[in-house]
C-alpha positions in Angstrom: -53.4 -39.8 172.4 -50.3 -39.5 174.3 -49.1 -40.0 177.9 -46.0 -39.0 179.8 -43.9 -38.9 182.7 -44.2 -35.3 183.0 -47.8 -33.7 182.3 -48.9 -29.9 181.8 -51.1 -28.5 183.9 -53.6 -26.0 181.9 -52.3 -22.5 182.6 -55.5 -20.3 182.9 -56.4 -17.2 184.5 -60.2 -17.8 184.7 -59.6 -21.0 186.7 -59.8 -24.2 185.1 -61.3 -27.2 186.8 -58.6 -28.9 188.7 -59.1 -32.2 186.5 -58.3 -30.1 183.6 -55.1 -32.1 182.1 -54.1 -32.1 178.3 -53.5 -34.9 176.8 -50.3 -34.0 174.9 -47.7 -33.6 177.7 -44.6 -34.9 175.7 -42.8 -32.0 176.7 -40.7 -32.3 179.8 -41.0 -29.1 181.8 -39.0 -28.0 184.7 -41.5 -25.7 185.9 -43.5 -27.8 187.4 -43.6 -28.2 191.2 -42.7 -31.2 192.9 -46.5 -31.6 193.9 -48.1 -31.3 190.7 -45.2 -33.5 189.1 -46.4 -36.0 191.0 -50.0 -35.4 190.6 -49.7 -35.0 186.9 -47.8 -38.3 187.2 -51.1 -40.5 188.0 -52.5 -39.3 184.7 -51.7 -40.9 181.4 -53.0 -39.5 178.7 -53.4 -40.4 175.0 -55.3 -39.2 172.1 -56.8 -39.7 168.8 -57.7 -37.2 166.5 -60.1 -36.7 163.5 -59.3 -33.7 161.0 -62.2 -31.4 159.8 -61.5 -29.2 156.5 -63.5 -26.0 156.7 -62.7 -23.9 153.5 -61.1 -20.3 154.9 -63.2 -17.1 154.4 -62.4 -15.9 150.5 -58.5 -15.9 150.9 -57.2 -13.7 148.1 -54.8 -15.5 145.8 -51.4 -14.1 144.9 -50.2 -14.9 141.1 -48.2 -17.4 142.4 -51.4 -18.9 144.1 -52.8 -19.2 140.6 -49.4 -20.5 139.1 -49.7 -23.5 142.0 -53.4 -24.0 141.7 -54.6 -23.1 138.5 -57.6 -25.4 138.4 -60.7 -24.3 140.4 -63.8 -26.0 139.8 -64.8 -23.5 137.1 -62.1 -24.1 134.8 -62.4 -26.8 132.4 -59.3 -29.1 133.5 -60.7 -29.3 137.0 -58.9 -31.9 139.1 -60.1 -33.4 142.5 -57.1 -33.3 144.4 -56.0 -32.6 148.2 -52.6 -31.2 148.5 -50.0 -29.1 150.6 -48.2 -26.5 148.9 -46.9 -23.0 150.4 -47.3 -23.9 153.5 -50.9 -24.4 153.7 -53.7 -27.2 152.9 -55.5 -27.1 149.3 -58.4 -29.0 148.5 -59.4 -28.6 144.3 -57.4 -25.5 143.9 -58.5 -23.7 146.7 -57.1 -23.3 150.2 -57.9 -24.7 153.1 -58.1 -24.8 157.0 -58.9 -28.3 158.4 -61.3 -27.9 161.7 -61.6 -31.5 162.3 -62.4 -33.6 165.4 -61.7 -37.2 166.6 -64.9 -39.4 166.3 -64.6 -43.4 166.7 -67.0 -45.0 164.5 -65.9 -48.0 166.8 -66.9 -46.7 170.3 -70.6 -45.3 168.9 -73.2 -47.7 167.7 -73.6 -47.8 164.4 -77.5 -46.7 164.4 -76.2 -43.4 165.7 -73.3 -42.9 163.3 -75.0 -40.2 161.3 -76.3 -38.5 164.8 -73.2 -38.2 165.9 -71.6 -37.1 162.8 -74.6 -34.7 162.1 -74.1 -32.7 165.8 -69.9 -32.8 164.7 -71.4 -30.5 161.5 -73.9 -28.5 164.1 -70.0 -28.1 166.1 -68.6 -26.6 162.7 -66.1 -29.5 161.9 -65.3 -30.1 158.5 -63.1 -33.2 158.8 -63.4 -36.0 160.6 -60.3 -38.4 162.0 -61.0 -42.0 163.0 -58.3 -45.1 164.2 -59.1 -48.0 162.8 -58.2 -50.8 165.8 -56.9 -54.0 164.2 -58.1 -55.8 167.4 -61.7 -55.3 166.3 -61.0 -56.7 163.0 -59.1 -59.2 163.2 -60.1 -60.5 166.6 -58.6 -64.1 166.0 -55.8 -64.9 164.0 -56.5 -65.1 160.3 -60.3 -64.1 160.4 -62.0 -60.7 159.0 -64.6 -58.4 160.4 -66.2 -55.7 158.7 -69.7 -56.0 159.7 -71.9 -54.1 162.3 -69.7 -51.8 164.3 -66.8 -53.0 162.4 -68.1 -51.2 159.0 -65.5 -49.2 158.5 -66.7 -48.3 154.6 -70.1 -47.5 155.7 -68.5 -45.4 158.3 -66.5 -43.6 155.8 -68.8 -43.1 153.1 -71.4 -42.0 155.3 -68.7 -39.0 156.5 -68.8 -38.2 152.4 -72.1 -38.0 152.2 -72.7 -35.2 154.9 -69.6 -33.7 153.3 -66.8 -34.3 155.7 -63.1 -34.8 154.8 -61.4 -37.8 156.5 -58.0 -38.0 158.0 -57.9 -41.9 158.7 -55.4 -43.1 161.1 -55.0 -47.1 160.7 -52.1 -47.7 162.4 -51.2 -50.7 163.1 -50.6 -49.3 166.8 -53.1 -47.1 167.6 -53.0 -45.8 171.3 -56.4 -44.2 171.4 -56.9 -46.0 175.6 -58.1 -49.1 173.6 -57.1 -52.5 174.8 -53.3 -53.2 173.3 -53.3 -49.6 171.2 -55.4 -51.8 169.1 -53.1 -54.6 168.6 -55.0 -58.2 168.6 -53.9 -59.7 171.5 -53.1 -63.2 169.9 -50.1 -61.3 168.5 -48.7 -61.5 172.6 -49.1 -65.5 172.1 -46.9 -65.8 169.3 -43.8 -68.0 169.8 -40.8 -66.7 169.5 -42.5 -63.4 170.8 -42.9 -60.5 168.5 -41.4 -57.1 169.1 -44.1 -54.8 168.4 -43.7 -51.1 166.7 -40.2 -52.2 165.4 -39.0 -53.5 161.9 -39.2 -57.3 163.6 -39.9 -59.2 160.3 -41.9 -61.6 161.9 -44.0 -59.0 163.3 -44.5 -56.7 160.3 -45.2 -60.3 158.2 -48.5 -59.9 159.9 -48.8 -56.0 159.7 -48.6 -57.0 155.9 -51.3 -59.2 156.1 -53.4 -56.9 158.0 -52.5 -53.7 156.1 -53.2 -56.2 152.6 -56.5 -56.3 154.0 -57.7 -53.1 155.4 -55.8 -51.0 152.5 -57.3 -52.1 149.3 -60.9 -51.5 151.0 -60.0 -48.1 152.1 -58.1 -46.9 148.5 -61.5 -46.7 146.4 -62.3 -43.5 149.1 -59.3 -41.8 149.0 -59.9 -38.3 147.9 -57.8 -38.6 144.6 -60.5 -41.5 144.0 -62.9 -39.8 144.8 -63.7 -40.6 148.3 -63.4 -38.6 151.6 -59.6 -39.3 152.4 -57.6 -36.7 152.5 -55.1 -38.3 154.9 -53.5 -41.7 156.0 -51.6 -41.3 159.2 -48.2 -43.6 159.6 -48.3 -45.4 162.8 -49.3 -43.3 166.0 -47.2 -40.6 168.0 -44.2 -43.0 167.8 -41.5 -40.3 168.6 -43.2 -41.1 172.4 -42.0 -45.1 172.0 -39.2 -45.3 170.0 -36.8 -44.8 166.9 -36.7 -47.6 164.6 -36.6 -46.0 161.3 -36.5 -48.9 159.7 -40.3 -49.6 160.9 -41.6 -46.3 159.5 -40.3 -46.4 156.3 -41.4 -50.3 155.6 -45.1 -48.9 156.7 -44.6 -46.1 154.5 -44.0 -48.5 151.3 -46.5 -50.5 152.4 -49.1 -48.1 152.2 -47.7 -46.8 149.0 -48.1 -50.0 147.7 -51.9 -50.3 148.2 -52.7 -46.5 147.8 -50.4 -45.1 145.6 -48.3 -42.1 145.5 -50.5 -39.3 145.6 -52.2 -39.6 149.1 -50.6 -37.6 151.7 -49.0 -39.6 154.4 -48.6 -38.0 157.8 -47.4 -38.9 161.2 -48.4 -36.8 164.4 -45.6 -36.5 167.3 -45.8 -34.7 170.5 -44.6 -31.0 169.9 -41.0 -30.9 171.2 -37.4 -31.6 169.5 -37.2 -35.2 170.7 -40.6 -36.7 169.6 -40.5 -35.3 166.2 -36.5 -36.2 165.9 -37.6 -40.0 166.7 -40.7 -40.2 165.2 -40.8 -38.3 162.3 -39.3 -39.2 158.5 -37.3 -36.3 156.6 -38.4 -35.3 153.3 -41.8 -34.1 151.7 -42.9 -38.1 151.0 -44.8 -38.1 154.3 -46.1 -34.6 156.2 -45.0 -34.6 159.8 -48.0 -33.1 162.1 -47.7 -32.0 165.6 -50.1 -32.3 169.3 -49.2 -30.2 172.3 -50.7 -29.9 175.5 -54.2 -27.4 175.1 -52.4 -24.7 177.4 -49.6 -24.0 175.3 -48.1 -21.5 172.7 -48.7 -23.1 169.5 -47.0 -21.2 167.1 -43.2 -21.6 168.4 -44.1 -25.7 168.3 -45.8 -24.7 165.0 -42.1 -23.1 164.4 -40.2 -26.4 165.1 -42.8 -28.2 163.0 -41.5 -26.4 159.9 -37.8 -28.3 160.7 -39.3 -31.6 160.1 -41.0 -31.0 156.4 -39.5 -30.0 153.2 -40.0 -26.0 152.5 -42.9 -24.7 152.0 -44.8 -28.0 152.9 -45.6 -27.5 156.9 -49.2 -26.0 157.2 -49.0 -25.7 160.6 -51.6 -28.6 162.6 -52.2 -29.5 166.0 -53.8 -33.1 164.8 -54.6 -33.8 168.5 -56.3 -30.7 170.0 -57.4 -31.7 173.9 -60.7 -30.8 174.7 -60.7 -32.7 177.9 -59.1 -35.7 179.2 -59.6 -39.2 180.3 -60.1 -41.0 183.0 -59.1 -44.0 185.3 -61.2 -46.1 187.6 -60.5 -44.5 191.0 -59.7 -41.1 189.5 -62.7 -37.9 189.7 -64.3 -37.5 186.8 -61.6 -35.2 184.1 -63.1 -32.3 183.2 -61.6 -29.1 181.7 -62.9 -25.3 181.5 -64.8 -24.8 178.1 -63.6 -21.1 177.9 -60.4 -22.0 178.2 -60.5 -24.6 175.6 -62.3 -22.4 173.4 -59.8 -19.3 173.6 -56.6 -22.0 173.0 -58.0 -23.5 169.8 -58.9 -19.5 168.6 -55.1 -19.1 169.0 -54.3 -21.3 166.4 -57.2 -21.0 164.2 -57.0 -17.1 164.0 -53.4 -17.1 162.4 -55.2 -20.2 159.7 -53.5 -22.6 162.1 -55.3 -26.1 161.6 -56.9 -28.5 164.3 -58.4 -31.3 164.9 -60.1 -32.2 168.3 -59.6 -34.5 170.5 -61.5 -36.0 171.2 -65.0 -34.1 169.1 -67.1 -37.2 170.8 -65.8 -39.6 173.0 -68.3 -42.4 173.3 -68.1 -45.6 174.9 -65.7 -48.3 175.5 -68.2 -51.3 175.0 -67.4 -54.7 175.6 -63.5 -55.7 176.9 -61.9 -53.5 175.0 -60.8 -50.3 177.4 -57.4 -49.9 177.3 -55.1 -49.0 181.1 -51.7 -46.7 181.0 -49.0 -47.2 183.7 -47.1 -44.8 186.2 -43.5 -45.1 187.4 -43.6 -48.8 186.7 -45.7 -51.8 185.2 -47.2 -52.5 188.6 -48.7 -48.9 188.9 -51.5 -50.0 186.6 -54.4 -47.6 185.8 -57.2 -49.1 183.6 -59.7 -46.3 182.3 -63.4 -46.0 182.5 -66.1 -47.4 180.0 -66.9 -44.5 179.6 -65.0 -42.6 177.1 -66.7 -39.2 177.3 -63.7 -37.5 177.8 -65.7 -34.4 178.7 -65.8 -33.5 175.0 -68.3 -30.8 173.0 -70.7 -33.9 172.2 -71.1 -35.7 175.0 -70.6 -39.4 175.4 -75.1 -40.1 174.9 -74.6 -37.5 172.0 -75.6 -34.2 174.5 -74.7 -30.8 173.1 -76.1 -28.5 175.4 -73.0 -27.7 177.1 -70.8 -25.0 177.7 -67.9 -26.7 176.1 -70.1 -27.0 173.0 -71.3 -23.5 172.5 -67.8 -21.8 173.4 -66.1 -24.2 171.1 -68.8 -23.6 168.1 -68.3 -19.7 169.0 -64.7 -19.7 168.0 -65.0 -21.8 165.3 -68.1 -20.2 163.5 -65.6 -17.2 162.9 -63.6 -19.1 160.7 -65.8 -21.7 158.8 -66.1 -21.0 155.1 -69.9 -21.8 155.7 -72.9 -20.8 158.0 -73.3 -23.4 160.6 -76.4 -25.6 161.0 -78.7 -25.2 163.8 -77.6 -26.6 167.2 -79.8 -30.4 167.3 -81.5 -30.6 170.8 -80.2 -33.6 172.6 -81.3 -37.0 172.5 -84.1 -37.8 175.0 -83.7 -40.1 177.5 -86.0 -42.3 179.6 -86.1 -43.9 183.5 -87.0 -47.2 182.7 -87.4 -47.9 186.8 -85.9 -50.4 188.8 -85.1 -54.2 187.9 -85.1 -56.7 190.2 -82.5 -59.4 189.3 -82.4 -63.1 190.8 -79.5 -65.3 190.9 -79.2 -67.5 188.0 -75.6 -69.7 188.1 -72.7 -69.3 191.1 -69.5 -69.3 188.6 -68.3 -72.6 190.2 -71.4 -74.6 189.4 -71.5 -74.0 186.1 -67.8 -74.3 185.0 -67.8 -77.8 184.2 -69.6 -76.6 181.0 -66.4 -74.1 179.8 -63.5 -75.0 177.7 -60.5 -76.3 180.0 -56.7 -76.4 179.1 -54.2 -78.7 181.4 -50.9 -77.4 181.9 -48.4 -77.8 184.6 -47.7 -74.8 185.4 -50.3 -71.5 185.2 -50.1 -70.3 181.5 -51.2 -67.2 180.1 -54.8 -66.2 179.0 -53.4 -65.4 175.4 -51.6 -68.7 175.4 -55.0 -70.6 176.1 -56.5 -68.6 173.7 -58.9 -66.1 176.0 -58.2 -62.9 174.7 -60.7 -61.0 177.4 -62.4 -61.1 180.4 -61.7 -63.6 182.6 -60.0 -66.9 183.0 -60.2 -69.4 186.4 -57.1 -71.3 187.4 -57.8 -74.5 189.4 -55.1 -76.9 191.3 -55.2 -78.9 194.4 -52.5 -79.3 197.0 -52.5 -82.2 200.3 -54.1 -81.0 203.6 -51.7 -83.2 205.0 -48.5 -81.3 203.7 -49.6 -78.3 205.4 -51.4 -78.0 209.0 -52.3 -74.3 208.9 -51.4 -70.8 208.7 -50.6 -71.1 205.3 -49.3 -68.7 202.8 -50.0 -67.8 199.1 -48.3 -65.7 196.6 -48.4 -64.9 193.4 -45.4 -62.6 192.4 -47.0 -61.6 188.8 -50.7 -61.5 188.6 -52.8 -59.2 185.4 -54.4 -57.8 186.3 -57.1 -58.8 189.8 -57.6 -62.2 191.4 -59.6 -63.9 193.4 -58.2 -66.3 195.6 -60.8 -69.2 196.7 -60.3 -72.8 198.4 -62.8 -75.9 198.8 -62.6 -78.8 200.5 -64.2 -81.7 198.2 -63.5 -84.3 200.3 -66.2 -83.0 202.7 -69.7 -84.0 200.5 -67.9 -84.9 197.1 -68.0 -81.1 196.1 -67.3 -78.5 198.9 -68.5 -74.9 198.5 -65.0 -72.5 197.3 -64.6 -70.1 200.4 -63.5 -66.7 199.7 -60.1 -65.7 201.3 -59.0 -62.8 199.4 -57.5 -60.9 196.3 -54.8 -60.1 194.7 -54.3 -57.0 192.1 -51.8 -56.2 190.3 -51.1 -52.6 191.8 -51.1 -53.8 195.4 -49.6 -57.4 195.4 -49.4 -58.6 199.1 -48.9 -62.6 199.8 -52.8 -64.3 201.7 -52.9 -66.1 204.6 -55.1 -69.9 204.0 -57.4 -70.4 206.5 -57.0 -73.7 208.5 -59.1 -76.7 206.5 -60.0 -80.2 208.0 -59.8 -81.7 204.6 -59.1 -85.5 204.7 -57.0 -85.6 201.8 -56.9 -82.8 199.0 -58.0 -79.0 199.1 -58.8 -77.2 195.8 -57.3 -73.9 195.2 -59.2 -71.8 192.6 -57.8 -68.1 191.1 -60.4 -66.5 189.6 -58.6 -63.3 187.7 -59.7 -60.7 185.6 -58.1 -59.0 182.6 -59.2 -55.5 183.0 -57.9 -54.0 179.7 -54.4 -54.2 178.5 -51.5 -51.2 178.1 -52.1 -49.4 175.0 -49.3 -46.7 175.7 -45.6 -46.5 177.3 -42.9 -49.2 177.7 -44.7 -51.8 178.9 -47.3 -52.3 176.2 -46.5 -56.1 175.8 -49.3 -56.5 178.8 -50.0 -60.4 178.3 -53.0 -61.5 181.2 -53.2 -64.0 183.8 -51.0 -65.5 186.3 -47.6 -64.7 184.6 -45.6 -66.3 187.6 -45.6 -69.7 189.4 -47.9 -70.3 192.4 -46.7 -70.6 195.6 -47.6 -72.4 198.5 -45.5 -71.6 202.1 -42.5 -71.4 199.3 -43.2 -74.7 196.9 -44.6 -74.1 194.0 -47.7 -75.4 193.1 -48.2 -77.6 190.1 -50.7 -79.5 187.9 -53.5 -76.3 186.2 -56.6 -76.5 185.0 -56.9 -73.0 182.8 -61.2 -72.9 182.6 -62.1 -70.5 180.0 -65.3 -68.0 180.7 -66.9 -67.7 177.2 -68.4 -63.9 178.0 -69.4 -62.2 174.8 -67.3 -59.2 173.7 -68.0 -56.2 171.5 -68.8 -57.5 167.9 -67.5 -60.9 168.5 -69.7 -64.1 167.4 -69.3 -67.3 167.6 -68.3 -68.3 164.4 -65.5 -65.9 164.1 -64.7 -66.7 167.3 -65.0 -70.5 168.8 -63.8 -69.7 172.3 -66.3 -66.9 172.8 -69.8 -69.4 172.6 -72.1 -66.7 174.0 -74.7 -65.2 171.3 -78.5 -67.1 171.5 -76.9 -70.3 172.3 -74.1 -69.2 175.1 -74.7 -70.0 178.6 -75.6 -66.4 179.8 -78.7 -66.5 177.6 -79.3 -70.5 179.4 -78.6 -69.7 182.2 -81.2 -66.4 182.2 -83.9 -69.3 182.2 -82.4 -71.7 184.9 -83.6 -70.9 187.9 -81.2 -72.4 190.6 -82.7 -73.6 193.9 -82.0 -70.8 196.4 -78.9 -71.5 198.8 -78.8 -70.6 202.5 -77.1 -67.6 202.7 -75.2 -65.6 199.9 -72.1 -65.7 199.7 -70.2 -62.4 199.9 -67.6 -62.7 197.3 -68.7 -65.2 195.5 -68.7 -64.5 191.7 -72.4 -65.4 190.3 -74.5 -64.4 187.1 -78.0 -62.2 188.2 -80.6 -62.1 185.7 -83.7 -59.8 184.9 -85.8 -58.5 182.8 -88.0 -55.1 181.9 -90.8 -54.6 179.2 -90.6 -52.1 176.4 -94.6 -51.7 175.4 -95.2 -51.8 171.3 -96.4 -48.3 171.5 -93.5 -46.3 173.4 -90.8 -45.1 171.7 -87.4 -46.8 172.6 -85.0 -44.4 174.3 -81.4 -44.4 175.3 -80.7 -45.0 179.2 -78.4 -45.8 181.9 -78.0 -48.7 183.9 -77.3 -47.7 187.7 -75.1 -50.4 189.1 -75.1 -48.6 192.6 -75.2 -50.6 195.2 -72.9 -53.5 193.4 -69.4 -54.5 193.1 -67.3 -55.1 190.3 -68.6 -57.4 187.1 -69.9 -56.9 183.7 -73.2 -56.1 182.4 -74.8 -57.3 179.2 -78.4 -56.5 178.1 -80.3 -58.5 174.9 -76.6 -60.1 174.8 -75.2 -56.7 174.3 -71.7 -56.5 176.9 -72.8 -53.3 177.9 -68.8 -52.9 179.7 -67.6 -53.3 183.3 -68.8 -51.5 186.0 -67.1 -50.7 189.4 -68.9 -48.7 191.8 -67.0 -49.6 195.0 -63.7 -47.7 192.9 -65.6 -45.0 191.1 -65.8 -42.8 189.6 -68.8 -44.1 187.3 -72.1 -45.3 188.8 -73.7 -45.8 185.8 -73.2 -47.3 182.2 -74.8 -45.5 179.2 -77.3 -47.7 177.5 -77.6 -46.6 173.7 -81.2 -47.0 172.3 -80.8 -49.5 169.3 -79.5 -52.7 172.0 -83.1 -52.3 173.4 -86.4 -53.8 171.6 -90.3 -54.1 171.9 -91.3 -56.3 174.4 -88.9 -58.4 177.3 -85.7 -56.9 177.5 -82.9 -59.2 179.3 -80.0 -57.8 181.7 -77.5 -60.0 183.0 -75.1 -59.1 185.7 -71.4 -60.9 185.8 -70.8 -59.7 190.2 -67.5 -61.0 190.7 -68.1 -59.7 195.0 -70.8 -59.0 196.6 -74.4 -58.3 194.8 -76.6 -55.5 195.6 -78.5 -56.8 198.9 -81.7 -55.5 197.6 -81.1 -57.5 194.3 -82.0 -54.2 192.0 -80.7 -52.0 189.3 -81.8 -49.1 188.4 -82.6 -47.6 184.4 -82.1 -44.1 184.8 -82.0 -41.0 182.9 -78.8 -39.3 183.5 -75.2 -40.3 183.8 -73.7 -40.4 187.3 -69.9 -39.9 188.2 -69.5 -39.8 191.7 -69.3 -43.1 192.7 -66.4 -44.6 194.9 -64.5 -43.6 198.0 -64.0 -40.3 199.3 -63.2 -37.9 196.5 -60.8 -35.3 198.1 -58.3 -36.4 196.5 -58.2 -35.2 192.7 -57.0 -38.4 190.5 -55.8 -40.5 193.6 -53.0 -43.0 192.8 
């Protein structure tokens, strides 16, 4: 998915939701007023779609149809093939119109794969498109994950087996609002740095090595082989970054190499002159798709589409068809008029125009792995939701009673080759009731147990080797040196951090002190309060990464304290780099050493240690809370949502599942959606990461409905 500098607002006489953004805004329009440039400007957008194929109604066949495609499944030299020829789409001899949607098998548990994929049939969908995020499978350096969520095969032949095409997009950049647009982040801790999305040999060494891995397991299911595949998509929208031919054409080869000639290779670019000039390669070898903002024409971009492939091969297809939008922390929920959604994919799919939606079903942004988009610079940081609902037909718990569901299914029911199955009711839900939590580990009690790197000045988290979450920087400067009033600043900071001090000398281990944080989008030097240490005070910067770039010019997003320290002007020297070993999404420990936090890690540990109570809490001070709730043998177990109202900032994890990061206090999402299959018969753990201030009642909530009207005052449509 896209984002841009200059954004289209939906045009639409029946009065779309004021939240109702496209993703595709490539196109740079004059039109717009000063005041909605600007508000457009706080979005970013991006989007990832999933291609359908519905045969068309019985198209009749000219003789020169039957000269193309003489072999339909009746003749006796029947060949599977998928191909483009006269401007259109044919799959074994016959045409066809791809109505496809977007669906990550990598934001939707497993266990609800074929649910998901089952209500995407109920929607009329024919195809479905899928990234494939090298971050999630290769999280370190040189290891491979295909298991759980990760089973990309599975994924794909269970898409065959309820008879769905698949357009597959693996990259290697992605977008899609995942951390990095899918890049593992150890690539940003490579020495001499690698220039990613270019034809940087050092970088597409290891695009090799990933693609040698991923591509032979994905060639057994192309369509030609008899798998699903009708599509493998080059790279991602990169008209929006750059120009480096060099870089397509060495990804083209390279998936040549390990799938052979006969696949069709395609890139998608935003719909205007520019994109498709930069993005784009000349010449039938690879098919050059298009995505436009949901309000517009489509035909004069499907027009200027036809520029950019050889004669007679540019079926015209919008491979990224908005259906809503997503959203930042901060933001109000995006949400866009299903009518008017509905009547702009009609427009393309009533002159056999092809689509694919994005997104069909958004689902979740588990774990670390959100991504964040920028504004007029790298310091207007804007890191989206866990939530990736993205007000599509199928909600993120799988929910189809909706408007946008029936009006989309409408338009599309008039041009599917077969009779739709019945609608599936939605999932039901459960209110578990409330959880009472107690305090279980203050972070700085318990870091003595976490992996620590030296350095003399602050290094990166990629450098030390934490690729998410959450890293603590330690030093220590003299009391004496500095008698007061002091001043800290930290000129580059990603992404939020908490600024602490102690005074050891006191009792042999003084209690840190809150004094205040600094984030990346407001950067202001802190005043130190006045100590009466004796000798040394301790200094700790507590700082969270809270998903990397995945879209503009400043991708290259490393974490941490990316500047010296300094102290009333002098830099501070001598780190200690503690590393917080919080499970992410499909991680374990034996892939990855750094992250020890399965049965053995210390969240699980420290769930049983019951600390002594201390005086008062602590506001600010970044703890672990721990609870538990009871599933009786004889209930059903149903999907939820965790309420974190009432609460801070943090992370929640339940049965050692990182649920994602919740941030009431910002908004706009109260609670987190808590998928069936992570809860079990019998005790039930939750574990709250609060990096502020706990809920003074000590309590969650397990509700039965998702909640997005959290945070300040929400007057203010998308506030910056």
């Amino acid at each position: 998915m896209k984002y841009s500098k200059s954004f289209h607002h939906h045009h639409n006489s029946s009065g779309v939701s004021s939240s109702n953004w496209s993703t595709m805004a490539r196109k740079r329009s004059t039109r717009l007023t000063l005041f909605f440039f600007l508000l457009l400007l706080s979005l970013i957008a991006f989007g990832v779609f999933v291609p359908v194929f519905a045969l068309l109604p019985s198209l009749s066949q000219s003789q020169n149809d039957q000269q193309h495609h003489p072999t339909t499944k009746s003749s006796p030299d029947y060949v599977r093939k998928f191909e483009i020829s006269e401007d259109r789409f044919w799959k074994d001899g016959q045409p066809f119109q791809i109505i496809g949607g977007d669906l990550h098998y990598f934001r939707v548990l497993p266990e609800y794969w074929e649910d998901r994929l089952l209500r995407a049939k109920a929607l009329g969908l024919n195809t479905i498109q899928t990234y494939v995020p090298w971050n999630l499978h290769e999280p370190r350096a040189g290891t491979s994950n295909f298991a759980g969520i990760a089973d990309l095969v599975s994924f794909l032949e269970l898409c065959q087996k309820l008879g769905f095409a698949v357009m597959l997009r693996p990259g290697p950049y992605i977008c899609g609002e995942w951390d990095l647009g899918g890049f593992p982040a150890w690539l940003l801790a490579i020495k001499p740095a690698l220039t990613l999305r270019s034809s940087d040999p050092a970088f597409l060494q290891l695009v090799e090595r990933w693609w040698g891995s991923l591509l032979p397991k994905i060639a057994p299911l192309l369509y030609g082989n008899g798998g699903p595949i009708i599509m493998v998509q080059i790279e991602n929208e990169y008209g929006s970054y750059a120009s480096d031919k060099a870089y397509l054409h060495h990804l083209v080869s390279l998936a040549r190499k390990h799938l052979g000639d006969e696949v069709i290779l395609y890139t998608t670019d935003g719909g205007s002159r520019e994109t498709l000039e930069k993005g784009t390669i000349r010449g039938d070898a690879v098919f050059s798709a298009v995505d436009f903002t949901t309000g517009d024409n489509p035909w004069p971009i499907f027009e200027l589409q036809k520029e950019f492939n050889a004669a007679g091969k540019s079926p015209p297809l919008s491979s990224e068809f908005y259906t809503g939008w997503l959203t930042h922390w901060g933001e109000q929920n995006a949400q866009t008029d299903a009518d008017f959604t509905a009547a702009s994919l009609k427009r393309i799919l009533e002159r056999n125009g092809s689509a694919v939606l994005y997104m069909a079903h958004g689902g979740t942004n588990f774990g670390f792995y959100n991504g964040a988009n920028t504004g007029s610079d790298e310091s207007d940081y804007k890191p989206d939701l866990t939530s990736y609902d993205y007000d599509a037909p199928i909600r993120e718990s799988g929910d189809v009673s909706n408007a946008k569901f029936k009006a989309l299914r409408k338009v599309i029911e008039q041009y599917s080759s077969e009779s739709l199955p019945p609608i599936p009711s939605d999932i039901e839900k459960k209110t578990y009731g409330s959880i009472h939590v107690s305090k279980t580990g203050n972070l700085f009690d318990m870091i003595h147990d976490f992996d620590v790197v030296e350095s003399e000045n602050p290094i990166t988290m990629e450098s030390v080797g934490q690729m998410s979450g959450f890293l603590l920087y330690v030093t220590e400067y003299a009391a004496k040196d500095y008698g007061g009033g002091n001043i800290v600043s930290i000129p580059k900071v990603h992404d939020r951090a908490q600024v602490f001090i102690s005074c050891p000398s006191q009792d042999g281990h003084g209690k840190p002190t809150y004094v205040g944080t600094f984030e990346r989008w407001s950067n202001q030097p802190l005043s130190l309060p006045n100590t009466k240490c004796l000798s040394k005070v301790s200094l700790y910067v507590l700082v969270e990464n809270m998903g990397r770039l995945n879209y503009g010019p400043y991708i290259f997003d490393m974490k941490g304290i990316l500047s010296s320290v300094y102290l009333d002007g002098r830099i501070l020297r001598g780190w200690k780099m503690y590393l917080l070993p919080l499970i992410n999404l499909n991680e374990n420990p034996k892939v990855n050493p750094i992250i020890q936090a399965t049965d053995s890690g210390f969240i699980t540990m420290s769930t049983h240690k019951k600390l002594k109570p201390k005086s008062a809490t602590a506001s600010n001070e970044p703890a672990f809370y721990a609870g538990k709730f009871s599933i009786s043998k004889q209930d059903k177990i149903k999907d939820t949502f965790i309420s974190l109202s009432g609460w801070g900032k943090g992370i929640v994890t339940i049965n050692n599942f990182n649920i994602g990061r919740f941030w009431p206090l910002k908004g706009p999402q109260c609670n987190l959606y808590v998928p069936a299959p992570i809860l079990k018969h019998g005790e039930n753990i939750v574990v709250i990461f609060e990096l502020q201030a706990p809920n003074p009642d000590l309590v969650v909530h397990l509700v039965d409905q998702p909640d997005f009207t959290c945070g300040p005052s929400k007057s203010n449509l998308h506030q910056l």
